[in-house]
N, C-alpha and C positions, 0 to 999 in steps of 0.2 A: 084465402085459403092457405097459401103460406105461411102466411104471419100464423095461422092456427098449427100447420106443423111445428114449425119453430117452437111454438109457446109449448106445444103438448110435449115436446121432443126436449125442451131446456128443463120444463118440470119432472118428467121422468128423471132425468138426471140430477135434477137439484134433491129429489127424495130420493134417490139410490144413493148419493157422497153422504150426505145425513143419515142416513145410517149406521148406525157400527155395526162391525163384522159379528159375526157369529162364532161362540166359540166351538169349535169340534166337541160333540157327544161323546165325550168318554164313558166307553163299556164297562158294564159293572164285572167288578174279578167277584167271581167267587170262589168262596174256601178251597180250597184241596180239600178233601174228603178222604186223600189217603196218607194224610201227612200223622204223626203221634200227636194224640192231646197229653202224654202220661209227662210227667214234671221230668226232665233229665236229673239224672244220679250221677257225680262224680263215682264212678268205679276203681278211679286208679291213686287218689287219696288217701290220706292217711285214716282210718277208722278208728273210733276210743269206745272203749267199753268200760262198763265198771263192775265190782262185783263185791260182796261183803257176805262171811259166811260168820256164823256164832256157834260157838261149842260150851256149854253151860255160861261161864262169866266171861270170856273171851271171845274178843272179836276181832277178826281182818277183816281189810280194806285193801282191794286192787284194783288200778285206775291203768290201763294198758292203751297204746296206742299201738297200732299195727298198718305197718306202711308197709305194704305189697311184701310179708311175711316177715319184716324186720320190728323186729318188738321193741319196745321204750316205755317206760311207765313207771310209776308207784306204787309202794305198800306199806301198812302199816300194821303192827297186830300190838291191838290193847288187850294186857293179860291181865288178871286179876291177882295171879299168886306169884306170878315171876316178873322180872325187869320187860315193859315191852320194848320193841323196836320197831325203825320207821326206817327205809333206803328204796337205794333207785332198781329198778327193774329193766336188764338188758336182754335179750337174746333173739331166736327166731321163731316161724312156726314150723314145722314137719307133719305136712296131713293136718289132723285135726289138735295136735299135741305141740302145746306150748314148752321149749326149751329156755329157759331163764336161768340168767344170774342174779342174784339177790345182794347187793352189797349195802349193809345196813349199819347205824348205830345202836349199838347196844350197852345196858349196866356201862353208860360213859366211856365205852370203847368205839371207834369209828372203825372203818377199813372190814369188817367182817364181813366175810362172802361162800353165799350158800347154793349150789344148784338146786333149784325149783322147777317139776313138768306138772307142765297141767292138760289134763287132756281137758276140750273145748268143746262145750255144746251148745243147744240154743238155749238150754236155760242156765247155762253156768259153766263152771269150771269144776273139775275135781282132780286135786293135787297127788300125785304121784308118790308113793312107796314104797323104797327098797332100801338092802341094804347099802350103806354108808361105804364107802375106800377108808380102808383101814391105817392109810396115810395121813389123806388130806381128813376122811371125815366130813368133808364137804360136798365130794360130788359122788355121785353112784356107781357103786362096783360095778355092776350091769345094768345097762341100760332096757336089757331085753325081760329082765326077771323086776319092772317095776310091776305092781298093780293100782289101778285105780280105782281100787274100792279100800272101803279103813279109812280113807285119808279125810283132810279138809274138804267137804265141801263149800262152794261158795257159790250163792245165787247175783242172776241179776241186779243190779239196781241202782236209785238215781245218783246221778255222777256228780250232783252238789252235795250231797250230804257224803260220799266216797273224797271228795276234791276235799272236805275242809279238813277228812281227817287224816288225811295224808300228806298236809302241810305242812 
């Protein structure tokens, strides 16, 4: 009867060390349910827009970048009856109204520079009109007596065919 404890007592434990351990049942995670599926938007980047308006045979091109109201970009306007020009675009925004510098080459002269507003919308731009500083000529008597109606408008649109011509 012993020899049978023994034997049953050595066999239990020769099948429990043969065994391998078991691994812990890892819990299934489920999703958060309150987390956002919506794709994250850099908000605080630089945004580029573009826009291209025609007036009979004449057309601009403005390719703007706008970094948290600080503006940088391009433009160029092919004219049909006069010398066109092509220059960089600096300034900021105020509200919805774009303040720019326009420093462009023109009829083979470089360094010319024009104050440009443009009031901003979602389908476009449209450029500001007033009278000229009887100085300079460049930038605006008053700022307060622009309007934005009469002027350039200029619509959306895509930034490769804006980019090539304002290269």
């Amino acid at each position: 009867m012993k020899k049978l404890i023994v034997l049953s007592t050595l066999s239990a434990f020769l099948l429990n060390c043969s065994k391998k351990p078991e691994a812990p049942v890892a819990e299934q995670v489920s999703a958060d349910t309150t987390t956002a599926a919506e794709k994250v938007t850099d908000t605080l980047g630089p945004k580029s827009f573009c826009y291209m308006g025609v007036t009979g045979r004449d057309t601009v091109f403005v390719s703007i970048d706008d970094n948290l109201g600080t503006i940088t970009g391009k433009m160029a306007s092919k004219n049909s009856e006069k010398d066109s020009n092509k220059g960089d675009l600096t300034g900021f925004r105020s509200g919805d109204t774009l303040k720019l510098t326009y420093t462009f080459a023109s009829e083979g002269k470089t360094g010319n520079r024009n104050d440009l507003y443009f009031l901003q919308t979602k389908d476009g731009l449209s450029e500001g009109t007033g009278e000229r500083d009887a100085g300079t000529g460049t930038k605006y008597a008053d700022e307060k007596k622009i309007k934005y109606t009469g002027g350039r408008i200029l619509k959306t649109a895509d930034c490769t065919k804006v980019a090539n011509a304002v290269k």
